[in-house]
C-alpha positions in Angstrom: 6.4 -12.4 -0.8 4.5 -9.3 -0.9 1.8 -11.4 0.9 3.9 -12.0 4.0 4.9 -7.9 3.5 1.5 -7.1 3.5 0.9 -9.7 6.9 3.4 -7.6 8.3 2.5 -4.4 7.5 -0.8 -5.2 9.2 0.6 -6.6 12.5 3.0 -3.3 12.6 -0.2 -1.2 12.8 -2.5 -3.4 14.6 0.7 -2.8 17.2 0.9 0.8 16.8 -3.1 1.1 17.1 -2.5 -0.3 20.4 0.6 1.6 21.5 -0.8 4.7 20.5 -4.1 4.4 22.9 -1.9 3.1 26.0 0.1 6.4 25.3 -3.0 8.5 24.6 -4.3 7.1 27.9 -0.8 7.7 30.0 -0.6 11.0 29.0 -4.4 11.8 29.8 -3.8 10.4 33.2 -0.1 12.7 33.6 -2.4 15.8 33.3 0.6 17.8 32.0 -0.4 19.9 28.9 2.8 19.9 27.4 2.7 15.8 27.3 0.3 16.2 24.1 2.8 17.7 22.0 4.4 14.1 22.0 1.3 12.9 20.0 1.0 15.2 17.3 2.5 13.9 14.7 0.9 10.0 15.6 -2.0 10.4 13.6 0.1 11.1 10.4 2.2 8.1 10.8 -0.5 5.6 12.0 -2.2 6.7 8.6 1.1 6.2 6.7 1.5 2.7 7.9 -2.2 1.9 7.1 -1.9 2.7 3.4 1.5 0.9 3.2 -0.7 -1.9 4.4 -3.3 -1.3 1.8 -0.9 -0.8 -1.0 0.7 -3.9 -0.2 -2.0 -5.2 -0.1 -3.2 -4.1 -3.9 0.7 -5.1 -5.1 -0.1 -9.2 -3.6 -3.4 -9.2 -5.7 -1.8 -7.6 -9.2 -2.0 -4.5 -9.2 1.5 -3.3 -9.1 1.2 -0.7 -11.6 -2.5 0.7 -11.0 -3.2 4.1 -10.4 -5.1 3.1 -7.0 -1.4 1.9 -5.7 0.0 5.1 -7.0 -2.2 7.5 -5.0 -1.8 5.3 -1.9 1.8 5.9 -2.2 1.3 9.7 -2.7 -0.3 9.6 0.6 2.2 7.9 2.3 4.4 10.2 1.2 2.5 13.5 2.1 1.4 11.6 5.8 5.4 11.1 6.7 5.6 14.6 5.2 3.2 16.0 7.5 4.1 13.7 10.4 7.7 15.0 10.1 6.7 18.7 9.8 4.6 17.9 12.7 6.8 16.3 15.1 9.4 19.2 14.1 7.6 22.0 14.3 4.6 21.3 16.0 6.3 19.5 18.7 8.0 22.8 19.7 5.3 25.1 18.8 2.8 23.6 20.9 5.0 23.3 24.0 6.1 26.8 23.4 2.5 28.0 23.4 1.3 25.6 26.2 4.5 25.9 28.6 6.2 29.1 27.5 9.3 27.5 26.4 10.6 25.0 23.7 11.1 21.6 25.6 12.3 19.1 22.8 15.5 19.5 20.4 15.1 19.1 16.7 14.7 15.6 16.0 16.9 14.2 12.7 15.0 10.8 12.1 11.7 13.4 11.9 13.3 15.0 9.7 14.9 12.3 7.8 11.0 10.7 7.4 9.7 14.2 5.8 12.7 13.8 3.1 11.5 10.1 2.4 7.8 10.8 2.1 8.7 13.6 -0.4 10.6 11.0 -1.9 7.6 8.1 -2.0 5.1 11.3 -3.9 8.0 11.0 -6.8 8.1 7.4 -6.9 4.4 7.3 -6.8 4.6 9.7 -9.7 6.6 7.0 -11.4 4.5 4.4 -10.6 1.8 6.6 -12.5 3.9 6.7 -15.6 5.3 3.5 -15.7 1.5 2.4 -15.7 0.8 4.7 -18.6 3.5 2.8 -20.6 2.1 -0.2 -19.6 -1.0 0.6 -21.0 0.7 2.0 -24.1 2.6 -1.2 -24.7 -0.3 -3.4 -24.0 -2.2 -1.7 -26.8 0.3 -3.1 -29.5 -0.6 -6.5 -29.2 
């Protein structure tokens, strides 16, 4: 099953790798600075869905409980973190420096996804442990 996940995690970002340059390019082409702010936080969460991919990945082959699948989580966590800061903050920051005025309300789902990559660096930090115990039992037999 994590197999198909994985499939899918890879089709969601080989879709968002293509969204994301027909909106770089439709914004280029509107010319209006404050379209950019809009795209801040897209790098964070391309990246996020890349090592969901990649950790999905490592869980289909075995490695549920490795380190490397830890620290790909821990990522994820700190790119939705970032992304959500980003699209938050940013977002109003840069049209209030660009335009002169704050043009976009505070967003709820951005800052739902900051809360749920905190959340992934403590399961990630569980992952670590649960590894070390794994380890630990193994070393009985």
């Amino acid at each position: 099953m994590t197999t198909w996940l994985a499939m899918a995690a890879l089709f969601v970002f080989a879709v968002l790798m293509v969204l994301s340059a027909a909106q770089f390019y439709a914004v280029s082409q509107r010319g209006d600075p404050a379209s950019w702010a809009i795209l801040l936080p897209m790098p964070f969460y391309l990246y996020a869905v890349g090592a969901i991919w990649w950790s999905l990945r490592r869980i289909a082959h075995g490695s549920g409980f490795a380190p490397s699948v830890a620290r790909l989580l821990r990522r994820v966590g700190l790119a939705l973190f970032a992304g959500g800061i980003v699209e938050v903050f940013g977002l109003n920051l840069y049209t209030y420096l660009t335009v002169g005025r704050s043009i976009y309300e505070l967003d709820i789902t951005a800052i739902v996804i900051g809360v749920v990559g905190v959340g992934l660096y403590a399961v990630a930090d569980l992952i670590n442990r649960a590894g070390e115990m794994r380890e630990e039992l193994d070393s009985f037999i």
